[in-house]
Structure formats: structure tokens, C-alpha cells
C-alpha positions, 0 to 999 in steps of 0.5 A: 500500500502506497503513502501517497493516495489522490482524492480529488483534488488533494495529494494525500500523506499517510502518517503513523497514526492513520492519518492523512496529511494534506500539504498547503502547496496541494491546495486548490485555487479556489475556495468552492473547489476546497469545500467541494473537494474536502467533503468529498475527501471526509466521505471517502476515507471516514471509515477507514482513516483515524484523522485528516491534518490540513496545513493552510498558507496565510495566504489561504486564510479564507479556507479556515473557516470553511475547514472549521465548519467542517469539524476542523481544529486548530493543532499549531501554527507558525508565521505563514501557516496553521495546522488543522485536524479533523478526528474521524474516530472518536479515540483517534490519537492526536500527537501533542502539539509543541508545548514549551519554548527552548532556551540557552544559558552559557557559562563562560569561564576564561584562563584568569577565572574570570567569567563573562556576563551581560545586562539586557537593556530590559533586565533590573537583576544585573549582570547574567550569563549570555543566553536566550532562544533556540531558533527553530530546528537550531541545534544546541551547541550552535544557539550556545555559539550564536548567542554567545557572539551575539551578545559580546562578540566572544567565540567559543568551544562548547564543552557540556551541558551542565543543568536544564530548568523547566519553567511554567508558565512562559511566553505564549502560555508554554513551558520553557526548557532551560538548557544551561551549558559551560563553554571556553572563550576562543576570545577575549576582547568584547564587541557587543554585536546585539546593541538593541538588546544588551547594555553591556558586556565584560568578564568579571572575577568568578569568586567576586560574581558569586559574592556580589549581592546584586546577583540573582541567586539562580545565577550564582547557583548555575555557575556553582554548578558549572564548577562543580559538577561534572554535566553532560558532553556531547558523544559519538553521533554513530548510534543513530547515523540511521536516522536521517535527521539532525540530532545532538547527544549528551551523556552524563560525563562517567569520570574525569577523564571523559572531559 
């Protein structure tokens, strides 16, 4: 049985939970010809299909209140897009939709114990370590690069992760993963390039941060962390070469020797 099935006018996708999904690119011209050819594709595949995904372009945004009286939901969205599902069986398993924000936090620590922190211009709490948002389908190690660059100009080496906070609730009504993560500089001179967001920028001495009671306490508790625990590294990738996907492993760190 093939993946790919034509009903009418759309070009459907079978998926692991019997599903059929129909891409926004596959969409009619027209918006008769969509409530047309939706109804004829609800009969057809109602009994023997669990659920029907229809991904609609903004520029499409008219055919969403036809889908919606079709017995069509929101699932997630993006930008330029909304994904709908309609349950054809009553138990039918829908997957969750994203459900949290993911963020970096970067520790820093240079040859003089000397550890780089920043002040966002919307901040009241000090100085912290760089961080902010993983961008969609980023991987850790390089938002752990970008943001460290971004925000003081500084290149680094990742070395490992060494928390993760979960916070709820977050923007958008989400939880928020908190991935914090110890690095070297590659660079000292600081050359802050995200002006908009961050005041400033410098390296001051670890032991004078973690006195300072200016400091949040969470950040003070994050680099303990990073000096005193051994985290997780970034392993051999050839487990799941199989997969073709991007990915990123990290394993607990077993002995000294694994750093």
C-alpha cells in the first residue's frame, strides 16, 4: 500500500497514526473547489482513516473557516501557516502539539577565572550569563555559539551541558526548557554585536560574581554548578547515523577523564 493516495483534488500523506496529511502547496485555487473537494475527501476515507491534518498558507486564510465548519481544529501554527485536524474516530490519537519554548544559558569561564556576563537593556537583576532562544530546528551547541557572539562578540568551544530548568508558565502560555551549558572563550576582547538588546558586556572575577549581592541567586547557583559538577558532553553521533535527521547527544560525563 502506497503513502501517497489522490482524492480529488488533494495529494494525500499517510502518517503513523492513520492519518492523512494534506500539504498547503496541494491546495486548490479556489475556495468552492476546497469545500467541494474536502467533503468529498471526509466521505471517502471516514471509515477507514483515524484523522485528516490540513496545513493552510496565510495566504489561504479564507479556507479556515470553511475547514472549521467542517469539524476542523486548530493543532499549531507558525508565521505563514496553521495546522488543522479533523478526528474521524472518536479515540483517534492526536500527537501533542509543541508545548514549551527552548532556551540557552552559557557559562563562560576564561584562563584568569574570570567569567563573562551581560545586562539586557530590559533586565533590573544585573549582570547574567549570555543566553536566550533556540531558533527553530537550531541545534544546541550552535544557539550556545550564536548567542554567545551575539551578545559580546566572544567565540567559543562548547564543552557540556551542565543543568536544564523547566519553567511554567512562559511566553505564549508554554513551558520553557532551560538548557544551561559551560563553554571556553576562543576570545577575549568584547564587541557587543546585539546593541538593541544588551547594555553591556565584560568578564568579571568568578569568586567576586558569586559574592556580589546584586546577583540573582539562580545565577550564582548555575555557575556553582558549572564548577562543580561534572554535566553532560556531547558523544559519538554513530548510534543513530540511521536516522536521517539532525540530532545532538549528551551523556552524563562517567569520570574525569571523559572531559
Amino acid at each position: 500500500m502506497t503513502s501517497i493516495e489522490n482524492i480529488g483534488c488533494f495529494k494525500t500523506i499517510l502518517d503513523p497514526y492513520n492519518g492523512i496529511t494534506i500539504d498547503s502547496k496541494d491546495l486548490p485555487l479556489l475556495l468552492t473547489q476546497f469545500e467541494k473537494n474536502l467533503e468529498l475527501l471526509i466521505e471517502e476515507v471516514k471509515n477507514r482513516r483515524n484523522l485528516i491534518w490540513i496545513y493552510i498558507d496565510i495566504k489561504k486564510a479564507e479556507f479556515i473557516s470553511t475547514a472549521t465548519k467542517k469539524g476542523f481544529f486548530f493543532h499549531s501554527c507558525g508565521e505563514d501557516y496553521i495546522l488543522l485536524v479533523k478526528r474521524l474516530k472518536k479515540n483517534a490519537v492526536i500527537p501533542t502539539a509543541a508545548n514549551h519554548t527552548l532556551g540557552v544559558g552559557i557559562v563562560v569561564i576564561n584562563e584568569k577565572n574570570e567569567l563573562l556576563v551581560v545586562k539586557e537593556k530590559i533586565s533590573n537583576v544585573g549582570y547574567k550569563i549570555p543566553g536566550g532562544h533556540i531558533d527553530d530546528k537550531e541545534m544546541i551547541t550552535t544557539a550556545a555559539l550564536r548567542e554567545v557572539y551575539e551578545e559580546t562578540g566572544i567565540k567559543i568551544e562548547f564543552e557540556k551541558i551542565i543543568s536544564l530548568g523547566h519553567f511554567y508558565p512562559h511566553q505564549f502560555h508554554k513551558s520553557n526548557l532551560y538548557v544551561l551549558c559551560l563553554a571556553k572563550p576562543l576570545s577575549l576582547k568584547i564587541d557587543i554585536k546585539d546593541t538593541y538588546e544588551i547594555l553591556d558586556a565584560k568578564w568579571v572575577d568568578v569568586d567576586e560574581y558569586l559574592k556580589d549581592e546584586n546577583v540573582h541567586d539562580y545565577s550564582k547557583a548555575i555557575v556553582q554548578t558549572a564548577l562543580e559538577n561534572k554535566g553532560f558532553i556531547k558523544t559519538n553521533q554513530e548510534t543513530l547515523t540511521h536516522i536521517k535527521k539532525d540530532f545532538e547527544l549528551f551523556f552524563p560525563i562517567t569520570s574525569y577523564k571523559d572531559v
